[in-house]
PAZA-960315 format. One record per residue (C-alpha): residue in three letters; chain; x, y, z negated. Coordinates in nm, 4 decimals, always signed. Example, Ala and Ser with C-alpha at 12.3 -4.5 7.8 and 13.67 -1.06 7.14 Angstrom:
BEGIN
- type; mol; u; v; w
- ALA; A; +1.2300; -0.4500; -0.7800;
- SER; A; +1.3670; -0.1060; -0.7140;
***
This chain:
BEGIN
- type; mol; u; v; w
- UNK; A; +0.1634; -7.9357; +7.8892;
- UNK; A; +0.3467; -7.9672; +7.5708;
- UNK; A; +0.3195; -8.2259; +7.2869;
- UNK; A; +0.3830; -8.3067; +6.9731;
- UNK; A; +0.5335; -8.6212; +6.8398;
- UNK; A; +0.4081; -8.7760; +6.5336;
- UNK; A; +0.6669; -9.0202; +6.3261;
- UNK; A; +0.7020; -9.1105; +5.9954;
- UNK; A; +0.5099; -8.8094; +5.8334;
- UNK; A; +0.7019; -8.5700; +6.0471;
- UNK; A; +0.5732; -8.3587; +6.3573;
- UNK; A; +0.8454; -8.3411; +6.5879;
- UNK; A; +0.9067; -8.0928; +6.9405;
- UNK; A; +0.6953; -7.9478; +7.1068;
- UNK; A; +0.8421; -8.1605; +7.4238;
- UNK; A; +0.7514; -8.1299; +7.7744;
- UNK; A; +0.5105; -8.3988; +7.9308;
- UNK; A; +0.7119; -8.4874; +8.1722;
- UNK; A; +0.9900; -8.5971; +7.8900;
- UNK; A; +0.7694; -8.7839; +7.7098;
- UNK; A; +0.6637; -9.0009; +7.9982;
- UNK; A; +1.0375; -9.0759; +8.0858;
- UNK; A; +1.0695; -9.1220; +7.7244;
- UNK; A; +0.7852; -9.3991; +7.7460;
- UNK; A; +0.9127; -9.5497; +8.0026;
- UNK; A; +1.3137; -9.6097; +7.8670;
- UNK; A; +1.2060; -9.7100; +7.5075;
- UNK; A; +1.2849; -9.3929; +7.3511;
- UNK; A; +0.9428; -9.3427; +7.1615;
- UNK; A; +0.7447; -9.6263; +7.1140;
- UNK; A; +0.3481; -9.6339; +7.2093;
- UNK; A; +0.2737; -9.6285; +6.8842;
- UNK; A; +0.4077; -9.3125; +6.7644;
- UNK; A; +0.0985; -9.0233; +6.7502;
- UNK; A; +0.0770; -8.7331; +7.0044;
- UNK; A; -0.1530; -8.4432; +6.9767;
- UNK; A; -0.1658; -8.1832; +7.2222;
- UNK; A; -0.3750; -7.8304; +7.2740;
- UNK; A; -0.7544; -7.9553; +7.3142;
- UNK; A; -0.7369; -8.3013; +7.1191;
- UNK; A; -0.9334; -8.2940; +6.7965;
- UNK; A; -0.7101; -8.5449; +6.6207;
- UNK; A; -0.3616; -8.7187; +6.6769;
- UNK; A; -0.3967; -8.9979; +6.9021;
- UNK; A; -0.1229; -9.2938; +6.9825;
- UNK; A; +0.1181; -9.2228; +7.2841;
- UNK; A; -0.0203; -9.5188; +7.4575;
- UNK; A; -0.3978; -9.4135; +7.4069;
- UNK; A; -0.2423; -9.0310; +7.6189;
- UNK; A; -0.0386; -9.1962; +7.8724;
- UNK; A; -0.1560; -9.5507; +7.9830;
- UNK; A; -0.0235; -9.5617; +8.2873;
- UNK; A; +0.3219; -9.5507; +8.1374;
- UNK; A; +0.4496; -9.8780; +8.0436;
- UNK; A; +0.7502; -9.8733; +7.8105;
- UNK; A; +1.0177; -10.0926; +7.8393;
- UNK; A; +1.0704; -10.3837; +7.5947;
- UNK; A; +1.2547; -10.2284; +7.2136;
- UNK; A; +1.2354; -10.3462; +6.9310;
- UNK; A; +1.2135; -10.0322; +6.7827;
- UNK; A; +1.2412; -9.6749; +6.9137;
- UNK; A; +1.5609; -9.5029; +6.8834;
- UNK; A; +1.5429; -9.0958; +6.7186;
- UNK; A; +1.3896; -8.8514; +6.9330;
- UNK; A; +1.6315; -8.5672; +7.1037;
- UNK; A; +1.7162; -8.2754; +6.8230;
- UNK; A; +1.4636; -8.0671; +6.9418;
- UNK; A; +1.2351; -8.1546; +6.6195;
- UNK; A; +1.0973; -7.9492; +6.3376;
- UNK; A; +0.9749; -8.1223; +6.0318;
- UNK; A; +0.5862; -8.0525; +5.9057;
- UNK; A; +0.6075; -7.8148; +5.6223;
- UNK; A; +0.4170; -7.9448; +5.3660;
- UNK; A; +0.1248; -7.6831; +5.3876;
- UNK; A; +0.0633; -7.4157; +5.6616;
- UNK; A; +0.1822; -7.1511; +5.3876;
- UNK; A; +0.5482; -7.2779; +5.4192;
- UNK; A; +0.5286; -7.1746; +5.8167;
- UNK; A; +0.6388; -6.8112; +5.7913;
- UNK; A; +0.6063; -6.7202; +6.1394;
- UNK; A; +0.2126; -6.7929; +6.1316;
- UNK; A; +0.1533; -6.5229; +5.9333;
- UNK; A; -0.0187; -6.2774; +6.1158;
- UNK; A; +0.1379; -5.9437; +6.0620;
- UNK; A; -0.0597; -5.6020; +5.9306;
- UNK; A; -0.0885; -5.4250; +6.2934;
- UNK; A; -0.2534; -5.7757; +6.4156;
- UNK; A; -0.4742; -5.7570; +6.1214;
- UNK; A; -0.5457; -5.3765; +6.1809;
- UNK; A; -0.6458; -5.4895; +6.5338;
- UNK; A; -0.8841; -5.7351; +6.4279;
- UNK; A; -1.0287; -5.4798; +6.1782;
- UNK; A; -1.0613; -5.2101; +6.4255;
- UNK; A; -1.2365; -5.4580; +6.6966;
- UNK; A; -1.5097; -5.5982; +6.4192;
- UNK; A; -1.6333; -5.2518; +6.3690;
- UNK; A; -1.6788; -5.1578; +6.6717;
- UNK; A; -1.8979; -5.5184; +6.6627;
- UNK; A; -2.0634; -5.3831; +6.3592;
- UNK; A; -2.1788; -5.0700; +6.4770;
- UNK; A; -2.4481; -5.1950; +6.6566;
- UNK; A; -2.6725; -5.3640; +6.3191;
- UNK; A; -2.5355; -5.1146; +6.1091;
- UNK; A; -2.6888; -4.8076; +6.3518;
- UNK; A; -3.0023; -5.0331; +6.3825;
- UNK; A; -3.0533; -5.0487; +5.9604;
- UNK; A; -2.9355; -4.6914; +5.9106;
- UNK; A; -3.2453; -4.5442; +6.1542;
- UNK; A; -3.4662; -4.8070; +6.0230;
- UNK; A; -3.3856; -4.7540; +5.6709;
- UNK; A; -3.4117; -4.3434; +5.6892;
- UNK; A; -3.0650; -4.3008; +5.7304;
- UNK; A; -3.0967; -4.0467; +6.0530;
- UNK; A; -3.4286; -3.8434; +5.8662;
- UNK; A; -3.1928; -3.7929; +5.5437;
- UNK; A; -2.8841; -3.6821; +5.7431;
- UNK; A; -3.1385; -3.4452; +5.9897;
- UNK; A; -3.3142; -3.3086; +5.6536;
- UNK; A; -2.9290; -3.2966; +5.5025;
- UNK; A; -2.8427; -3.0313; +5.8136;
- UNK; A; -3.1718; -2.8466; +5.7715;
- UNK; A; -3.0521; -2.7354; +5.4268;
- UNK; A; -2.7181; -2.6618; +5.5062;
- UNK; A; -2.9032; -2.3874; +5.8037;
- UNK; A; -3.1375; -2.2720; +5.5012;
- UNK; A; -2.8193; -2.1806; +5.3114;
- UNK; A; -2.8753; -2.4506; +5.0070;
- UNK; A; -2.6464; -2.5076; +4.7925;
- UNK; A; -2.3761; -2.7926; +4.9326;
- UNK; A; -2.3107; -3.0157; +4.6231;
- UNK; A; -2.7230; -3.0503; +4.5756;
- UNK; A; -2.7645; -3.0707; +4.9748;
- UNK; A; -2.4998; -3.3775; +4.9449;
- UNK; A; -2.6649; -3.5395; +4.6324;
- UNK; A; -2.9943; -3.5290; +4.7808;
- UNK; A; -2.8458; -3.6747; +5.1089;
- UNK; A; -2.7142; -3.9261; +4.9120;
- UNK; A; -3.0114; -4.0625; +4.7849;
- UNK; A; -3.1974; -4.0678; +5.0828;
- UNK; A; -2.9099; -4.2305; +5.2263;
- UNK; A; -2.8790; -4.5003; +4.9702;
- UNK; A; -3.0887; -4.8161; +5.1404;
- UNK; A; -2.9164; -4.7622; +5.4279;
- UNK; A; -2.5688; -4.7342; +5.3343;
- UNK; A; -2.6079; -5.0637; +5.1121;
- UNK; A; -2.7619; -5.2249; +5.4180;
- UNK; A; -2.4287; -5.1158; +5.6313;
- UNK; A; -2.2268; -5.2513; +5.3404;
- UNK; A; -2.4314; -5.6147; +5.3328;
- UNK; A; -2.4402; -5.6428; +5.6851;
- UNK; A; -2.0480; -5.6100; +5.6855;
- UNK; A; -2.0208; -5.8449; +5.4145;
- UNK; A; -2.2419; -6.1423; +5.5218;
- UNK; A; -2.0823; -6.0549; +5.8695;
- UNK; A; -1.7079; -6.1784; +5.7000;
- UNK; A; -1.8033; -6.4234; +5.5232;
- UNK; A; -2.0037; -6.6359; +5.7575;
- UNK; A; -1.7453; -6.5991; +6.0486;
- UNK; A; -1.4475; -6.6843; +5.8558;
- UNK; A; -1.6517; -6.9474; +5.6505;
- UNK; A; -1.7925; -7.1459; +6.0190;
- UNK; A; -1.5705; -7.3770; +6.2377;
- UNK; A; -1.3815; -7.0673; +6.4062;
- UNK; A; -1.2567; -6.9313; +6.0909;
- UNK; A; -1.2195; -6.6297; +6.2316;
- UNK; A; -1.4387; -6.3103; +6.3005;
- UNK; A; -1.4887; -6.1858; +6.6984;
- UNK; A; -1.1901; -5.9477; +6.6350;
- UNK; A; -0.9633; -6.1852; +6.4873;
- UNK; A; -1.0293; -6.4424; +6.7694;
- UNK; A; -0.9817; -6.1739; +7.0160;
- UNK; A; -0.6343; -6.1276; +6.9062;
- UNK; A; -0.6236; -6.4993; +6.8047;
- UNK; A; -0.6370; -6.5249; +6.4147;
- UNK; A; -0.7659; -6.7438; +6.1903;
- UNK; A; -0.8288; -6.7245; +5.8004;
- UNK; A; -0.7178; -7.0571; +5.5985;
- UNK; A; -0.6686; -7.1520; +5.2603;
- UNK; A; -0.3295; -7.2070; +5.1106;
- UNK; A; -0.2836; -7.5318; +5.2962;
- UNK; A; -0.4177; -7.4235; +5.6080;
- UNK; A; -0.7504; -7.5896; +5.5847;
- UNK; A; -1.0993; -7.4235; +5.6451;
- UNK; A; -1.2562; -7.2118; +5.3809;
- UNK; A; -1.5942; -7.2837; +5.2208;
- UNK; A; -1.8509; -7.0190; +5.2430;
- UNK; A; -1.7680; -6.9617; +4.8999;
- UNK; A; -1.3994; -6.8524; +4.9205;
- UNK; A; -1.5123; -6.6514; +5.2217;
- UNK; A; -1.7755; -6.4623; +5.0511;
- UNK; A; -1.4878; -6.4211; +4.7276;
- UNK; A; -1.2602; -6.3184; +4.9993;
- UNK; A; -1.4792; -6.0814; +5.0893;
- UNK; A; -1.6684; -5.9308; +4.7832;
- UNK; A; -1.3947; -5.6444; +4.7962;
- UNK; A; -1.6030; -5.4813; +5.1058;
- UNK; A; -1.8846; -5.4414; +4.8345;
- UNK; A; -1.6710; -5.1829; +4.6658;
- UNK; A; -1.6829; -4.9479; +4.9924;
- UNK; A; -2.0066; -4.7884; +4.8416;
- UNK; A; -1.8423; -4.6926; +4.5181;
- UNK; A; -1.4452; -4.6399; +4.6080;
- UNK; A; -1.3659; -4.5960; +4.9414;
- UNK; A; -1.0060; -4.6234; +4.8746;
- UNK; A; -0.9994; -4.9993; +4.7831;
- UNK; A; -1.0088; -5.1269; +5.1386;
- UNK; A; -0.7245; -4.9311; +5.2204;
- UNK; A; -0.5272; -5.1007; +4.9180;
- UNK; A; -0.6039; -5.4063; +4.9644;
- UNK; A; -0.4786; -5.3804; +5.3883;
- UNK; A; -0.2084; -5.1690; +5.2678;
- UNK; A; -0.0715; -5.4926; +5.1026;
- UNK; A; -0.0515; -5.6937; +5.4037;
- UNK; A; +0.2706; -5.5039; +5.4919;
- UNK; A; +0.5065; -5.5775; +5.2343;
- UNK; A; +0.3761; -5.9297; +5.0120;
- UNK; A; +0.5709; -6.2248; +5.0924;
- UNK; A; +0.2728; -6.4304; +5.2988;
- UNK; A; +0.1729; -6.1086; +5.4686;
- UNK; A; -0.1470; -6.1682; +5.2273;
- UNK; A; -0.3708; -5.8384; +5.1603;
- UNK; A; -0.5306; -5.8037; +4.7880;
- UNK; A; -0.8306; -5.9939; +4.8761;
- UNK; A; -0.6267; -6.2501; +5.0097;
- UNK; A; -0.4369; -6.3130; +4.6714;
- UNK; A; -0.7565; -6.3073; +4.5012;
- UNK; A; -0.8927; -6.5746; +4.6928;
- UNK; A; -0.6005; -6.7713; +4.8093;
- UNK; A; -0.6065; -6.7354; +5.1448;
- UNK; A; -0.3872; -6.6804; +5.4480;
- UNK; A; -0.4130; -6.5074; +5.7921;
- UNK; A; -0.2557; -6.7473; +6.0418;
- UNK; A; -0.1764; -6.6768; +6.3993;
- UNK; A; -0.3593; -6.9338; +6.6148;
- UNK; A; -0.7133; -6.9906; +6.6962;
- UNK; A; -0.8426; -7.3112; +6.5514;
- UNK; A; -0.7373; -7.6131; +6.7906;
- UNK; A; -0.4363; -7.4229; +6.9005;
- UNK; A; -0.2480; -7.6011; +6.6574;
- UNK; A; -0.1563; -7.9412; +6.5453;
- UNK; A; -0.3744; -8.1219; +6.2627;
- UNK; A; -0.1750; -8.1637; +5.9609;
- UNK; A; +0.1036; -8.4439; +5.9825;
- UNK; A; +0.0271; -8.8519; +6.0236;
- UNK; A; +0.0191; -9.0481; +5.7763;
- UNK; A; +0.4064; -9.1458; +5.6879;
- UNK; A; +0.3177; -9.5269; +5.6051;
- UNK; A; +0.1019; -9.6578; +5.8969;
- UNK; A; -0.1422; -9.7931; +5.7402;
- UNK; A; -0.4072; -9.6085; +5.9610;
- UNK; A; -0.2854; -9.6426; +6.3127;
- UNK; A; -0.4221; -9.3802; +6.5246;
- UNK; A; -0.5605; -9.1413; +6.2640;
- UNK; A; -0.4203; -8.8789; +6.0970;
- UNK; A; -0.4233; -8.7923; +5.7165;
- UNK; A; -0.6371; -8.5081; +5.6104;
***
């Protein structure tokens, strides 16, 4: 197991267990400093993680080995959490193969499958193509604005919900943050989002707005700039709350 140290606003290691113990025991980090490790909810005092080690008497503990790396001051700064645009693609590719399911199920029970079968009856007869296409279109319509909701509400309420994260980008463990690496409302989800609308008018936009991912600074696609938000590597838990509270004043907790 590997934990982080928590000391005077800074987030320090990861540092092996076993270190930290010996560390406990020859002064070297007081019981008061914070640790958090994969699987706590919040930052919790060294003493509260490891009771049965009992330090021995300092005054005040000495600086940690150099093996430390300061908090940034919002999960933007962390470049390497940016999850890249073949991660992304991943996700992408995984959440439509989840969508095809509901969006089969509302295009037969929206006519979908009687326009398309009526669509390849008048290509037989020899109609025309561009009116054979129009009137397929029309048939088509509920359903293919059904397909486009489902995908939308789909988004938005995965990536607005404690996960943060649709079943593709958990499966290739993603989340989606704001700016400082906090959750996003259901709001900024659904703005986020509100691009996939477009698919039933331009199907190029989508492909834009990925396309991005690949060359902006943040690794942030078009809807992501819109909406200020990021595409972290990490499922939710995975990593460290944001850093303690630099003055003490609330032993134990951790400042959100």
């Amino acid at each position: 197991m590997e934990v982080w140290i928590g000391r005077d606003g800074e987030r320090l290691g990861p540092y092996k267990e076993a270190d930290i113990r010996q560390w406990l025991r020859s002064g070297q980090v007081s019981p008061d400093d914070l640790g958090w490790y994969e699987g706590l909810a919040d930052w919790q005092p060294l003493s509260v993680l490891f009771p049965d080690e009992k330090p021995a008497v300092a005054s005040t503990a000495p600086p940690l080995p150099q093996r430390t790396a300061s908090t940034p001051a919002s999960a933007s700064e962390a470049a390497a959490d940016y999850a890249g645009f073949w991660q992304r693609f991943g996700a992408w590719v995984i959440d439509l193969i989840v969508l095809i399911v509901p969006s089969i199920i509302a295009f037969y029970a929206l006519g979908g499958l009687d326009a398309y079968k009526h669509f390849l009856e008048q290509i037989q007869a020899g109609a025309d193509m561009a009116t054979a296409m129009r009137e397929y279109a029309l048939s088509a319509q509920s359903s293919s604005v059904a397909t486009v909701v489902i995908g939308f509400v789909y988004y938005t309420l995965f990536e607005g919900s404690k996960w943060q994260a649709t079943p593709g980008k958990l499966a290739l463990r993603l989340r989606v943050t704001d700016l400082d690496g906090r959750r996003l409302s259901l709001g900024r989800a659904a703005a986020r989002n509100a691009v996939r609308l477009t698919n039933i008018i331009i199907w190029l936009i989508p492909f834009v707005c990925y396309l991005a991912v690949a060359w902006t600074q943040r690794k942030q696609g078009l809807h992501d700039l819109v909406a200020s938000t990021l595409v972290l590597n990490g499922r939710v838990g995975e990593q460290p709350p944001q850093r303690p509270q630099a003055d003490g004043s609330h032993h134990g907790s951790f400042d959100a």
